[in-house]
C-alpha positions as a Markdown table, in Angstrom:
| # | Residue | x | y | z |
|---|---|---|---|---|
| 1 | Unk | -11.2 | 19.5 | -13.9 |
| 2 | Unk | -8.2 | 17.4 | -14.1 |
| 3 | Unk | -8.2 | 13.6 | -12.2 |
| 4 | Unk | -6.6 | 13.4 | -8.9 |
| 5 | Unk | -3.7 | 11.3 | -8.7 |
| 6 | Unk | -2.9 | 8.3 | -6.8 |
| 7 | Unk | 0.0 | 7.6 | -4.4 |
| 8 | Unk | 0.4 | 4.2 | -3.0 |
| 9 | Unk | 2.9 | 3.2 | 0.0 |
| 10 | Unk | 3.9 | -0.3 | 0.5 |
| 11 | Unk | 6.1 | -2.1 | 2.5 |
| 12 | Unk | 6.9 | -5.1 | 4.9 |
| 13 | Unk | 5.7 | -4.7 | 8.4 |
| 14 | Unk | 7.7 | -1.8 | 10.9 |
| 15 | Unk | 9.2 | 0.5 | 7.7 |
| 16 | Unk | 7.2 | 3.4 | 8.3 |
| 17 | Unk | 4.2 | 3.4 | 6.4 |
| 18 | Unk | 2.1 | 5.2 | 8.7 |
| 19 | Unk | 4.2 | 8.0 | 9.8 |
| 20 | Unk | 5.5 | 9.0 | 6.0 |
| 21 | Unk | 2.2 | 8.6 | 5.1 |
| 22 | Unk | 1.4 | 11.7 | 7.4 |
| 23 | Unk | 4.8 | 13.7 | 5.9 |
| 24 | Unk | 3.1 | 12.8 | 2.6 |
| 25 | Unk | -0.1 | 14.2 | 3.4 |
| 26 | Unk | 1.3 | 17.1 | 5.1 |
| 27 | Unk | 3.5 | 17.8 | 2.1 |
| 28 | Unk | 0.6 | 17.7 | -0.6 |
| 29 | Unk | -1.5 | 20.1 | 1.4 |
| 30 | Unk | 1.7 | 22.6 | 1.8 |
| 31 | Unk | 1.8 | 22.7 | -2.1 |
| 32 | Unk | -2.5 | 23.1 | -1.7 |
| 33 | Unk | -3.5 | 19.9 | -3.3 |
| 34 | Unk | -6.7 | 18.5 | -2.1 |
| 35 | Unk | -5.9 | 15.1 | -0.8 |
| 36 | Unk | -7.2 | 11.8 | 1.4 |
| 37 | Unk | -5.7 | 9.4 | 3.1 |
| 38 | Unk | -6.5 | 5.6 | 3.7 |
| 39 | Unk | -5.5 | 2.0 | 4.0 |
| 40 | Unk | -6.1 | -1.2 | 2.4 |
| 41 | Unk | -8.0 | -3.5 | 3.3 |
| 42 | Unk | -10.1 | -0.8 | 4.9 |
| 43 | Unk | -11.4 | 2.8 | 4.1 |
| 44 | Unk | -15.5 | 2.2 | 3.9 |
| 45 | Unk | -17.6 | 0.9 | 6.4 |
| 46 | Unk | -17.5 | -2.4 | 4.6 |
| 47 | Unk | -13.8 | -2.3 | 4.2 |
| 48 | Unk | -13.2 | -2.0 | 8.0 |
| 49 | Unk | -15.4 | -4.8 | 8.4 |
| 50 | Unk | -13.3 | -7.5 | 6.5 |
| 51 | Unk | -10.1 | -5.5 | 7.7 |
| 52 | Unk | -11.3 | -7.1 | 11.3 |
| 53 | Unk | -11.9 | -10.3 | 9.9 |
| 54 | Unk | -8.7 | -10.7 | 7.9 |
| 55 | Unk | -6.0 | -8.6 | 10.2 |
| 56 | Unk | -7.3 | -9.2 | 13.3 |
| 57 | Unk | -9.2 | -12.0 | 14.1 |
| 58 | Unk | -6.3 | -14.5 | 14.1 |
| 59 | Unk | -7.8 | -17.1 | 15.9 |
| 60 | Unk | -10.0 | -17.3 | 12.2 |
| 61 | Unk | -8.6 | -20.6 | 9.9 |
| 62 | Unk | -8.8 | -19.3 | 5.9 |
| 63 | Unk | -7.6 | -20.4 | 2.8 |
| 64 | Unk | -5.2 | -18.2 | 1.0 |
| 65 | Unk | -7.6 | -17.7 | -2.0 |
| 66 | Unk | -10.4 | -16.9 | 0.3 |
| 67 | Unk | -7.8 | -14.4 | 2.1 |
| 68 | Unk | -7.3 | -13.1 | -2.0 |
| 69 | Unk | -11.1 | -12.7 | -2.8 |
| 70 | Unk | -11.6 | -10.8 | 0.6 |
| 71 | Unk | -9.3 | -8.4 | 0.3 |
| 72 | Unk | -10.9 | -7.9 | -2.9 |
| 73 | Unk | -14.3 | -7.4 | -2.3 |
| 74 | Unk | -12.4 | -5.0 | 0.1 |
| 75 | Unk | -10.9 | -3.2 | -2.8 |
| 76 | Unk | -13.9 | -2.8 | -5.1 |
| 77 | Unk | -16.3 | -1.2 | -2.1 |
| 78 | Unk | -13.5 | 1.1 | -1.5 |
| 79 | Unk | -12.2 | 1.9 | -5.0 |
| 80 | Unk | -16.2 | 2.5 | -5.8 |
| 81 | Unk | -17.3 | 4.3 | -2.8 |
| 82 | Unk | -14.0 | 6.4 | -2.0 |
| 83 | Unk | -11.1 | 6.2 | -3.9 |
| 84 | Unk | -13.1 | 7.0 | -7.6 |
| 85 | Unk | -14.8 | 9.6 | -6.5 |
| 86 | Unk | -12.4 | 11.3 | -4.8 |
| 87 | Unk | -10.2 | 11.3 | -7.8 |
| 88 | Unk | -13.0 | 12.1 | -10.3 |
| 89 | Unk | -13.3 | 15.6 | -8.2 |
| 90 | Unk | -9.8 | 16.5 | -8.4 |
| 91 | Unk | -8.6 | 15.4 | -5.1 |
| 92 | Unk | -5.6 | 13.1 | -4.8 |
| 93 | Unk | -5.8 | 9.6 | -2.6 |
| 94 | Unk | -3.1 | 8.4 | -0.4 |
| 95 | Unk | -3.4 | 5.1 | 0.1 |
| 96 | Unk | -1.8 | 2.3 | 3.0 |
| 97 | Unk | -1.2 | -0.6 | 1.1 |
| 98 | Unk | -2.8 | -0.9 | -2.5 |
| 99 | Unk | -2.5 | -3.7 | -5.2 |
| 100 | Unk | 1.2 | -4.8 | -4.8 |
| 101 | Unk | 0.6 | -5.7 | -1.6 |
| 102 | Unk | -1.8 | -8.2 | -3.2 |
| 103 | Unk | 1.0 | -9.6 | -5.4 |
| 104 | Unk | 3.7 | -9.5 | -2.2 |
| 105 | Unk | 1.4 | -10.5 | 0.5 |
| 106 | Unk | -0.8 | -13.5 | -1.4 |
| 107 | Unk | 0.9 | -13.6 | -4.0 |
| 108 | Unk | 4.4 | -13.9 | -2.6 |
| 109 | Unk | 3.6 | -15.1 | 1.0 |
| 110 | Unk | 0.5 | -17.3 | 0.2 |
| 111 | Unk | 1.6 | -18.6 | -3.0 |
| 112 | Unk | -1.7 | -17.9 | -4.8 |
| 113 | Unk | -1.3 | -18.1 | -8.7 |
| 114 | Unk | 0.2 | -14.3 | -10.2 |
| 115 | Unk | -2.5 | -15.2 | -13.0 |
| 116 | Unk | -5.3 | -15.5 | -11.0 |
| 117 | Unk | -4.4 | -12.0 | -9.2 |
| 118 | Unk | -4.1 | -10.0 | -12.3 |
| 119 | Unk | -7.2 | -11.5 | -13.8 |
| 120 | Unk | -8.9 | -10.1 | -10.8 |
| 121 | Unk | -7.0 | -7.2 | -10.9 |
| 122 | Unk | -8.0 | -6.0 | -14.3 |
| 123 | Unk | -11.6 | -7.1 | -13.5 |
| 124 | Unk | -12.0 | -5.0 | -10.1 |
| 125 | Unk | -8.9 | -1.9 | -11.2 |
| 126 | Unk | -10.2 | -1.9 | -14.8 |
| 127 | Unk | -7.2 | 0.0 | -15.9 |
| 128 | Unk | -6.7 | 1.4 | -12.6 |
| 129 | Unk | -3.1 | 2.5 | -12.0 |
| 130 | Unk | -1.2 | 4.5 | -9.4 |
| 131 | Unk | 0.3 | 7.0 | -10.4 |
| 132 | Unk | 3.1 | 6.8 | -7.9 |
| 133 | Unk | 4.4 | 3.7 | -5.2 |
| 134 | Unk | 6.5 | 4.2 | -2.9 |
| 135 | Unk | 7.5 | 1.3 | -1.6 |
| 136 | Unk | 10.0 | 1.8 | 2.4 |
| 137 | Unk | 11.7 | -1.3 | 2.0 |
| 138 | Unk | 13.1 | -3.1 | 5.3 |
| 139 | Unk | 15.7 | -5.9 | 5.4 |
| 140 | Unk | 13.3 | -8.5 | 7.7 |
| 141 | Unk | 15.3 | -8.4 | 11.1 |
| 142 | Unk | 14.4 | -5.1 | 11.2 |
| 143 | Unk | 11.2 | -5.6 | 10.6 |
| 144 | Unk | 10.7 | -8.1 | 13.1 |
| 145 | Unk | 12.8 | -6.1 | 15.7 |
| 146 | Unk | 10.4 | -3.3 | 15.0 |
| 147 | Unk | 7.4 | -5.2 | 15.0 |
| 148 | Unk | 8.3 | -7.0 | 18.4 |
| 149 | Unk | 8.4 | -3.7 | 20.3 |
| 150 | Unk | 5.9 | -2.6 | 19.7 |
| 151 | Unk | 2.8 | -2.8 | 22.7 |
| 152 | Unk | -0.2 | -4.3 | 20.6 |
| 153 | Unk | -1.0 | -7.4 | 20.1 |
| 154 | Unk | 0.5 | -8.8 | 16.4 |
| 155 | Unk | -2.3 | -8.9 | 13.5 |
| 156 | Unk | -2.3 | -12.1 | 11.1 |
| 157 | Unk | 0.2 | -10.9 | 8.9 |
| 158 | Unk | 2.9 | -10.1 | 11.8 |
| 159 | Unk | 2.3 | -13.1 | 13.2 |
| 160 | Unk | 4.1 | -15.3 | 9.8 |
| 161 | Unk | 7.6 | -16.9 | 10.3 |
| 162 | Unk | 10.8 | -14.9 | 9.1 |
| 163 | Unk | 10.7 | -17.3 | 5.5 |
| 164 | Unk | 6.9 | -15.7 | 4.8 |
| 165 | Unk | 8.5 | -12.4 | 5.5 |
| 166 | Unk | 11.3 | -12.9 | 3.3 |
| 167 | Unk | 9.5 | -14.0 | 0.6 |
| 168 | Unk | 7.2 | -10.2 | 0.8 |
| 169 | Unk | 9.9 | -8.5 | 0.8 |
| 170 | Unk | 10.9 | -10.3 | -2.3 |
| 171 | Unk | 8.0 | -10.2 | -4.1 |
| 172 | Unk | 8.2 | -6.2 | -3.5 |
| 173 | Unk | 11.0 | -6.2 | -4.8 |
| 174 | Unk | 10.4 | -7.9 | -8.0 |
| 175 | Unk | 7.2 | -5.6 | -8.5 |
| 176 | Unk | 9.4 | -2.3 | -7.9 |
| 177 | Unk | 12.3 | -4.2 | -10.9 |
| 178 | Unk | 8.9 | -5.1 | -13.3 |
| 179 | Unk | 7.7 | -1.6 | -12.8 |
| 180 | Unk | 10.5 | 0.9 | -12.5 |
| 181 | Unk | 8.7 | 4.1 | -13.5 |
| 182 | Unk | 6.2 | 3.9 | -11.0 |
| 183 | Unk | 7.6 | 2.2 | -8.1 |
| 184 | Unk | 10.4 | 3.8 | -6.0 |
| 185 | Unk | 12.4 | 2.4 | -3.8 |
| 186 | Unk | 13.4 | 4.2 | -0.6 |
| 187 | Unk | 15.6 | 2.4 | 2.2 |
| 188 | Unk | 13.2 | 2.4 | 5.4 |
| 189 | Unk | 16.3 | 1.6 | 7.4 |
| 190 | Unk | 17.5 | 4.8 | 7.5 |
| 191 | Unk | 16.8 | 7.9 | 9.8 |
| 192 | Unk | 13.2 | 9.1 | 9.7 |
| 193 | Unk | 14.1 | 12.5 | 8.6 |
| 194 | Unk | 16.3 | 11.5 | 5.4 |
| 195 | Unk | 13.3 | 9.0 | 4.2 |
| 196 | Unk | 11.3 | 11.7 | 4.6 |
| 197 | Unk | 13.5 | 13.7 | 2.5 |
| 198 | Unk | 13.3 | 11.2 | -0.1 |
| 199 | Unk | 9.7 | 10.9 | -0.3 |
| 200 | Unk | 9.5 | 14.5 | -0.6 |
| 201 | Unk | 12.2 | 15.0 | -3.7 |
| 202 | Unk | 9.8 | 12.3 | -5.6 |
| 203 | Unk | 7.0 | 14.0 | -4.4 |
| 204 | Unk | 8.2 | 17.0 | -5.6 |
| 205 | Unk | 9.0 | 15.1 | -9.5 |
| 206 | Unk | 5.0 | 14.3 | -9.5 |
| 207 | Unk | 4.0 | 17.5 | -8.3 |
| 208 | Unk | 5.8 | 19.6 | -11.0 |
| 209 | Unk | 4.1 | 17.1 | -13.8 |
| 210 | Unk | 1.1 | 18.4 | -12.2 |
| 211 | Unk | 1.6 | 21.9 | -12.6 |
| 212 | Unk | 2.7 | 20.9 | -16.3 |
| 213 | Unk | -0.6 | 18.7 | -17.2 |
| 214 | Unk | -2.2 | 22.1 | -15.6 |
């Protein structure tokens, strides 16, 4: 049995994640590959846990490299108890947010040390590697027209100034230019149905390396 693969989707708040996750999801199961979706931090019962504490319980002080080992600890109860598995028996995971938005969000927003990220990257990953990121990108006024119009209340993240939200977006950016195989870019400004389209002709590259490894 071949390993599942591993699709990432990042991006700044209000470009879509969510509802091109479901095209992706919809796609893979057309073309009858067995396939999850979930989000980061999140996806276990532990996961959710520190999700609450870190997203949405904003009235919560933390330090940026507390923030950074959290959403760790996050990672490694879901990498062990979900994402592994699942890709040990074939199936392929879908994830909301993976390890770039480590290096955009605390990285890039928080101005934790890169070094201190990768060194627990490789200890918690241990070679880990998505196969494929898609990362919607958004210019920020977008984003923060989006992210105003919408009826919830705003999590932690939503709640930074337009300079945290630029420097994200950068720090995306320079992930997708130090990675270029893996990461694709796709311009979340655009109508929903030509991103869409876009996902799905990349979708469709990874998908017919699939049938070859097969």
């Amino acid at each position: 049995m071949h390993r599942g693969r591993l699709i990432t989707v990042e991006g700044i708040d209000g470009s879509g994640k969510t509802t091109h996750i479901d095209h992706i999801h919809t796609y893979l199961e057309q073309q009858n590959i067995s396939v999850i979706r979930t989000r980061e931090p999140g996806g276990t019962e532990m996961g959710e846990a520190l999700r609450d504490i870190l997203i949405r319980r904003v009235d919560l002080a933390m330090h940026a490299e507390t923030e950074l080992l959290l959403m760790f600890s996050a990672r490694m109860e879901h990498l062990q108890k979900r994402i592994r598995p699942a890709m040990e028996s074939g199936t392929w995971v879908v994830i909301d947010r993976f390890i770039d938005a480590t290096y955009a969000y605390q990285g890039g927003g928080r101005g934790v040390s890169m070094d201190r990220i990768r060194l627990l990257e490789n200890w918690v990953l241990n070679g880990l590697e998505p196969d494929l990121t898609i990362l919607l990108d958004l210019p920020v006024e977008i984003s923060l027209a989006r992210t105003k119009a919408r009826e919830q209340a705003r999590d932690r993240f939503e709640l930074q100034d337009r300079e945290f939200k630029h420097t994200v977006r950068e720090a995306y950016l320079e992930r997708a230019r130090q990675n270029p195989d893996r990461i694709r870019i796709v311009d979340a400004s655009a109508e929903i149905d030509k991103v869409k389209q876009e996902i799905w002709k990349t979708l469709d590259m990874l998908v017919e390396k699939e049938h070859d490894r097969i």
